[in-house]
N, C-alpha and C positions, 0 to 999 in steps of 0.2 A: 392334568397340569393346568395350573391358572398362573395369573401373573398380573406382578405388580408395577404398574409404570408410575415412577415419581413424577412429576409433574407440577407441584406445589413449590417451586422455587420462583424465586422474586426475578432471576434471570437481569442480577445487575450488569452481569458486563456485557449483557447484549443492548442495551440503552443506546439510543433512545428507541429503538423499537419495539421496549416492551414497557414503554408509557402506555400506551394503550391497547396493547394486547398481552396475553399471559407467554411465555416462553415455550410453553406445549406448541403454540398455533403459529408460530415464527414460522416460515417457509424454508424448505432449500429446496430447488430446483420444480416452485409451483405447487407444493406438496406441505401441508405443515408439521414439525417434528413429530406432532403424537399420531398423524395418520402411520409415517412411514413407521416407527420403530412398532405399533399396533400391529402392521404386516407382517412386519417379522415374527414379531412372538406368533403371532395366528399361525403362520407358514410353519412353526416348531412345532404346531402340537397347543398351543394355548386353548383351551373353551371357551375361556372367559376371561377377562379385566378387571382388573380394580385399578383404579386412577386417582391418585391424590391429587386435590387442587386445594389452593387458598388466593393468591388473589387473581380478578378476573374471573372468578371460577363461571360465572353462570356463560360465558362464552366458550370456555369448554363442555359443559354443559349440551348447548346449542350443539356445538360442533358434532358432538358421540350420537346426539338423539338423528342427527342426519343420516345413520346404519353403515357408516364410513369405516367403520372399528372392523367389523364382521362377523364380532362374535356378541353376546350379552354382555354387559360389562357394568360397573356400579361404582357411583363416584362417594371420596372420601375426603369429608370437607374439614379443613382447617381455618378453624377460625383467627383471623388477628395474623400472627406470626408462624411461616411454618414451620412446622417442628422437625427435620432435619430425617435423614435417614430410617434413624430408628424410632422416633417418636411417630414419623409416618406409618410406619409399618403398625409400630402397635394400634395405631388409632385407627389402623384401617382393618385390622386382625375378624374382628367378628363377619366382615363382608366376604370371608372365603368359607370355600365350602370342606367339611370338616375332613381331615386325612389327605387333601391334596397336597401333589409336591408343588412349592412355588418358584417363581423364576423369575426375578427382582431385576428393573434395567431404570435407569436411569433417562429420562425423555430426552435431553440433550447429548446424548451419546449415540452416535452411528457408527455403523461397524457391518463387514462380513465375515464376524464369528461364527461360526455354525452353532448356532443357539440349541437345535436338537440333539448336537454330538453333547453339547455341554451338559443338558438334561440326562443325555442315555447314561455318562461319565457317572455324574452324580449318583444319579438312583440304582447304579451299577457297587455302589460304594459302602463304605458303613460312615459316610461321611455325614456331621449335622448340617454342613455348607460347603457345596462346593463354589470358589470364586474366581472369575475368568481374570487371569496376569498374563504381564507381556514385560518384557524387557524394553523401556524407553526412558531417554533423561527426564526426570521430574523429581523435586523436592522430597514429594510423598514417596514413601514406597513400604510394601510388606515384606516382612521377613520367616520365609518357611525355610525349614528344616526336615529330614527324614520320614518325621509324623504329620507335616502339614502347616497350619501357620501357628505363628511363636510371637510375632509381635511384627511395631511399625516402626519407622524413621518420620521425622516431618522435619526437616532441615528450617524451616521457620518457624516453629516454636524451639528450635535446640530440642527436640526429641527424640529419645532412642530407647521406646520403650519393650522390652523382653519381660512374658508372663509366665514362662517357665523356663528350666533348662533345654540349651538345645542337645538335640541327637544327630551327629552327623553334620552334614554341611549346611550354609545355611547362605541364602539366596535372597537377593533383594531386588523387586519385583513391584512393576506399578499395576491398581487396581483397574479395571479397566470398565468401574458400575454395572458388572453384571455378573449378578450373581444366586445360583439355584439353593434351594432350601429344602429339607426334610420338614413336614407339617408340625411336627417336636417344637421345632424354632418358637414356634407363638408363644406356646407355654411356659418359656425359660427367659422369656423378656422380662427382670424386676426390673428394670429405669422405668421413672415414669418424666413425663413433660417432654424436652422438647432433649433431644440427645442424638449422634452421628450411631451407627448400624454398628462401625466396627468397635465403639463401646464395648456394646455389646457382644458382640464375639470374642475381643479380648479377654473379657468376663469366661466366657464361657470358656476358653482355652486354658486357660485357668482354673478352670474347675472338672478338665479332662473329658471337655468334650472335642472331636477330631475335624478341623476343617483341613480343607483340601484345595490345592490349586490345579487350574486347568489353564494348562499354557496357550495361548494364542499369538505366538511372537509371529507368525505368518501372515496374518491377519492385517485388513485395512481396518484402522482405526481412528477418530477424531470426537475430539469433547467440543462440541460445537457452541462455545462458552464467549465468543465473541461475534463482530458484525461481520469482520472478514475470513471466519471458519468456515462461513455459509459459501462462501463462492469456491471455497475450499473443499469443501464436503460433495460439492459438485463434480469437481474438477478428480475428484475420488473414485469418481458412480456409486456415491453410497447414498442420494437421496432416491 
Protein backbone atom coordinates (compact mmCIF):
# COMPACT_ATOMS: atom_id res chain seq x y z
CA UNK A 1 0.00 0.00 0.00
CA UNK A 2 1.45 3.53 -0.73
CA UNK A 3 -0.20 6.89 -0.29
CA UNK A 4 -0.80 9.95 -1.34
CA UNK A 5 -0.52 13.11 0.97
CA UNK A 6 -2.03 16.38 -0.65
CA UNK A 7 -0.03 18.91 0.53
CA UNK A 8 -0.10 21.34 -2.58
CA UNK A 9 -2.63 23.77 -1.15
CA UNK A 10 -2.18 27.43 -0.85
CA UNK A 11 -3.43 27.02 2.83
CA UNK A 12 -5.41 30.46 2.63
CA UNK A 13 -7.25 30.46 5.85
CA UNK A 14 -4.42 29.63 7.90
CA UNK A 15 -2.78 33.21 7.02
CA UNK A 16 -0.81 34.77 7.88
CA UNK A 17 1.28 31.72 8.83
CA UNK A 18 1.54 30.39 5.70
CA UNK A 19 3.30 33.68 4.07
CA UNK A 20 6.13 32.01 4.58
CA UNK A 21 5.88 28.70 5.07
CA UNK A 22 3.85 25.96 2.91
CA UNK A 23 0.68 24.49 5.06
CA UNK A 24 2.22 20.84 5.18
CA UNK A 25 4.99 22.47 7.69
CA UNK A 26 2.31 24.43 9.88
CA UNK A 27 2.96 22.92 13.43
CA UNK A 28 0.27 21.62 16.05
CA UNK A 29 1.63 20.74 19.20
CA UNK A 30 5.75 21.08 17.91
CA UNK A 31 5.19 18.72 15.10
CA UNK A 32 4.48 19.81 11.48
CA UNK A 33 1.10 18.55 9.74
CA UNK A 34 2.99 16.49 6.98
CA UNK A 35 5.39 14.72 9.73
CA UNK A 36 2.22 13.64 11.91
CA UNK A 37 -0.41 12.52 9.18
CA UNK A 38 3.18 10.70 7.37
CA UNK A 39 3.01 8.67 10.80
CA UNK A 40 0.03 7.67 10.54
CA UNK A 41 -0.23 6.27 6.99
CA UNK A 42 3.40 4.58 7.85
CA UNK A 43 1.68 3.11 11.26
CA UNK A 44 -1.19 1.67 8.56
CA UNK A 45 0.93 -0.24 6.47
CA UNK A 46 2.18 2.65 3.94
CA UNK A 47 5.88 1.94 2.17
CA UNK A 48 6.07 4.66 0.58
CA UNK A 49 4.87 8.50 -0.14
CA UNK A 50 4.02 10.58 -2.71
CA UNK A 51 3.51 14.28 -1.54
CA UNK A 52 2.28 16.89 -3.73
CA UNK A 53 3.68 20.23 -3.35
CA UNK A 54 3.40 23.73 -5.29
CA UNK A 55 4.19 26.53 -3.36
CA UNK A 56 7.05 26.70 -0.90
CA UNK A 57 7.78 23.33 -2.24
CA UNK A 58 11.67 23.29 -1.91
CA UNK A 59 11.01 23.62 2.00
CA UNK A 60 9.12 20.50 2.05
CA UNK A 61 11.50 19.26 0.12
CA UNK A 62 14.21 20.05 2.81
CA UNK A 63 11.90 18.81 5.33
CA UNK A 64 11.34 14.80 3.81
CA UNK A 65 15.20 14.70 2.85
CA UNK A 66 15.64 15.09 6.90
CA UNK A 67 14.26 10.88 7.09
CA UNK A 68 11.49 12.33 9.31
CA UNK A 69 8.71 10.50 6.88
CA UNK A 70 10.22 6.93 7.62
CA UNK A 71 9.58 5.49 4.71
CA UNK A 72 10.94 6.37 0.78
CA UNK A 73 8.68 8.72 -0.54
CA UNK A 74 8.73 11.05 -3.96
CA UNK A 75 7.63 14.53 -4.29
CA UNK A 76 5.06 15.88 -7.06
CA UNK A 77 5.49 19.20 -8.17
CA UNK A 78 3.05 21.55 -9.27
CA UNK A 79 3.86 24.11 -10.95
CA UNK A 80 2.08 27.84 -10.76
CA UNK A 81 -1.50 26.96 -9.34
CA UNK A 82 -2.34 23.67 -7.64
CA UNK A 83 -4.48 21.68 -9.35
CA UNK A 84 -6.94 20.55 -6.79
CA UNK A 85 -7.77 16.91 -5.83
CA UNK A 86 -7.94 15.16 -8.75
CA UNK A 87 -5.57 16.96 -11.08
CA UNK A 88 -2.97 16.14 -8.10
CA UNK A 89 -3.60 12.84 -8.14
CA UNK A 90 -3.27 12.40 -11.90
CA UNK A 91 -0.09 14.50 -12.09
CA UNK A 92 1.28 12.52 -9.42
CA UNK A 93 -0.06 8.93 -11.04
CA UNK A 94 3.35 7.73 -12.70
CA UNK A 95 5.36 8.23 -9.23
CA UNK A 96 3.35 4.93 -7.76
CA UNK A 97 4.32 1.84 -8.14
CA UNK A 98 2.19 -0.17 -10.59
CA UNK A 99 -0.76 -2.47 -8.88
CA UNK A 100 -0.65 -0.75 -5.54
CA UNK A 101 -3.68 -0.02 -3.44
CA UNK A 102 -3.54 3.75 -2.61
CA UNK A 103 -4.81 5.63 0.41
CA UNK A 104 -5.31 9.43 -0.41
CA UNK A 105 -5.37 11.96 2.94
CA UNK A 106 -5.49 15.16 2.77
CA UNK A 107 -2.19 16.98 4.95
CA UNK A 108 -4.45 19.35 6.75
CA UNK A 109 -6.75 16.74 8.19
CA UNK A 110 -6.17 14.96 11.62
CA UNK A 111 -7.90 12.30 12.83
CA UNK A 112 -8.00 8.70 14.92
CA UNK A 113 -9.45 6.90 12.09
CA UNK A 114 -8.06 3.59 12.02
CA UNK A 115 -6.61 4.10 8.57
CA UNK A 116 -5.61 0.26 8.38
CA UNK A 117 -9.26 -0.91 9.39
CA UNK A 118 -10.18 1.55 6.36
CA UNK A 119 -7.54 -0.23 3.91
CA UNK A 120 -8.38 -4.01 5.27
CA UNK A 121 -12.53 -2.55 4.45
CA UNK A 122 -11.45 -1.53 1.14
CA UNK A 123 -9.47 -4.32 -0.39
CA UNK A 124 -11.84 -6.68 1.37
CA UNK A 125 -14.53 -5.18 -1.25
CA UNK A 126 -15.23 -5.12 -4.89
CA UNK A 127 -15.13 -1.58 -4.31
CA UNK A 128 -13.01 1.22 -6.97
CA UNK A 129 -12.93 3.68 -3.80
CA UNK A 130 -13.51 3.29 -0.58
CA UNK A 131 -14.22 6.87 1.21
CA UNK A 132 -13.91 7.62 4.98
CA UNK A 133 -17.70 9.71 6.15
CA UNK A 134 -18.97 10.80 9.29
CA UNK A 135 -22.06 12.30 10.27
CA UNK A 136 -21.28 16.12 11.08
CA UNK A 137 -23.02 19.65 10.15
CA UNK A 138 -21.32 20.93 7.09
CA UNK A 139 -22.58 22.50 3.76
CA UNK A 140 -20.86 19.62 1.71
CA UNK A 141 -21.99 16.40 2.00
CA UNK A 142 -22.25 12.79 0.00
CA UNK A 143 -25.07 11.04 -0.71
CA UNK A 144 -24.88 7.01 -0.68
CA UNK A 145 -27.45 4.75 -1.07
CA UNK A 146 -27.69 0.71 -0.92
CA UNK A 147 -24.81 0.43 -3.78
CA UNK A 148 -22.49 3.10 -2.28
CA UNK A 149 -22.30 6.73 -3.38
CA UNK A 150 -24.93 8.41 -5.81
CA UNK A 151 -24.00 11.89 -5.54
CA UNK A 152 -23.37 15.39 -3.52
CA UNK A 153 -25.13 18.39 -1.90
CA UNK A 154 -22.95 21.79 -1.67
CA UNK A 155 -25.58 24.00 -0.05
CA UNK A 156 -23.31 27.04 -1.42
CA UNK A 157 -23.40 26.54 -4.84
CA UNK A 158 -27.46 25.44 -4.52
CA UNK A 159 -26.25 21.86 -5.49
CA UNK A 160 -27.93 18.74 -5.37
CA UNK A 161 -26.32 16.68 -7.76
CA UNK A 162 -27.58 12.66 -8.13
CA UNK A 163 -25.66 10.51 -11.07
CA UNK A 164 -27.96 7.77 -11.01
CA UNK A 165 -30.99 6.36 -9.54
CA UNK A 166 -31.04 5.65 -6.08
CA UNK A 167 -31.53 2.02 -4.45
CA UNK A 168 -32.79 2.16 -1.15
CA UNK A 169 -32.21 4.73 1.41
CA UNK A 170 -30.16 7.22 0.87
CA UNK A 171 -27.87 9.09 3.57
CA UNK A 172 -26.15 12.36 3.62
CA UNK A 173 -22.71 12.26 5.00
CA UNK A 174 -19.63 14.47 5.15
CA UNK A 175 -16.29 13.55 3.47
CA UNK A 176 -13.72 13.38 5.88
CA UNK A 177 -10.35 13.50 2.87
CA UNK A 178 -9.43 10.27 3.34
CA UNK A 179 -9.90 8.01 1.09
CA UNK A 180 -8.39 4.39 -0.14
CA UNK A 181 -8.34 3.33 -3.89
CA UNK A 182 -7.98 0.24 -6.04
CA UNK A 183 -4.67 0.86 -8.58
CA UNK A 184 -7.76 0.81 -11.68
CA UNK A 185 -8.51 4.35 -10.30
CA UNK A 186 -5.35 5.81 -12.40
CA UNK A 187 -6.37 4.47 -15.50
CA UNK A 188 -10.08 5.85 -15.50
CA UNK A 189 -9.05 9.45 -14.80
CA UNK A 190 -10.17 11.35 -18.46
CA UNK A 191 -10.20 15.10 -16.63
CA UNK A 192 -7.25 16.72 -17.56
CA UNK A 193 -5.90 20.22 -15.81
CA UNK A 194 -6.58 21.30 -12.70
CA UNK A 195 -10.33 19.41 -11.38
CA UNK A 196 -11.64 18.23 -7.46
CA UNK A 197 -11.33 14.05 -7.07
CA UNK A 198 -15.00 13.72 -6.54
CA UNK A 199 -15.41 14.89 -10.23
CA UNK A 200 -14.08 12.39 -10.83
CA UNK A 201 -15.78 9.69 -9.02
CA UNK A 202 -18.95 11.04 -9.84
CA UNK A 203 -17.96 10.25 -13.38
CA UNK A 204 -17.29 7.10 -12.69
CA UNK A 205 -20.53 6.27 -10.73
CA UNK A 206 -22.03 7.14 -13.53
CA UNK A 207 -20.57 4.97 -15.63
CA UNK A 208 -21.23 1.88 -12.89
CA UNK A 209 -18.38 1.85 -11.15
CA UNK A 210 -19.01 0.99 -7.15
CA UNK A 211 -17.67 3.34 -4.47
CA UNK A 212 -18.12 2.63 -0.90
CA UNK A 213 -18.41 4.44 2.50
CA UNK A 214 -16.69 3.68 5.52
CA UNK A 215 -18.27 5.13 8.52
CA UNK A 216 -16.20 6.91 11.18
CA UNK A 217 -18.86 8.72 13.15
CA UNK A 218 -16.80 7.49 16.42
CA UNK A 219 -13.85 8.91 15.48
CA UNK A 220 -11.85 12.38 16.47
CA UNK A 221 -11.76 14.37 13.81
CA UNK A 222 -10.66 18.08 12.64
CA UNK A 223 -9.85 19.85 9.23
CA UNK A 224 -7.15 21.87 10.62
CA UNK A 225 -8.12 24.80 7.88
CA UNK A 226 -7.71 27.64 10.43
CA UNK A 227 -5.05 29.36 13.03
CA UNK A 228 -7.20 28.50 15.96
CA UNK A 229 -7.95 24.59 14.80
CA UNK A 230 -4.38 24.15 15.67
CA UNK A 231 -4.77 24.73 19.47
CA UNK A 232 -7.84 22.78 18.71
CA UNK A 233 -6.25 19.82 17.35
CA UNK A 234 -4.21 19.74 20.34
CA UNK A 235 -6.55 19.97 22.72
CA UNK A 236 -7.90 16.61 20.77
CA UNK A 237 -4.49 14.57 21.25
CA UNK A 238 -4.44 14.35 17.66
CA UNK A 239 -1.17 15.99 16.99
Amino acid sequence: MEALIYAAGLGTRLKPLTDRVPKALVEVGGRPLLEIVAGRLVEAGATRLVINVCPHAEQIERFAATGRLGVPYALSREAGTPLETGGGLLQAAPLFTRGATLLLHNVDVLSDLPLGGLVAAHQASDALVTLAVMERPTKRRLLFDDLGLLGRIDEGEGLDLRVRPARGRVQELAFAGIHAAAPALLERISERGRFPILTTYLRLVAEGARLLPYRADACRWIDVGRPEDLARAQTLGLA
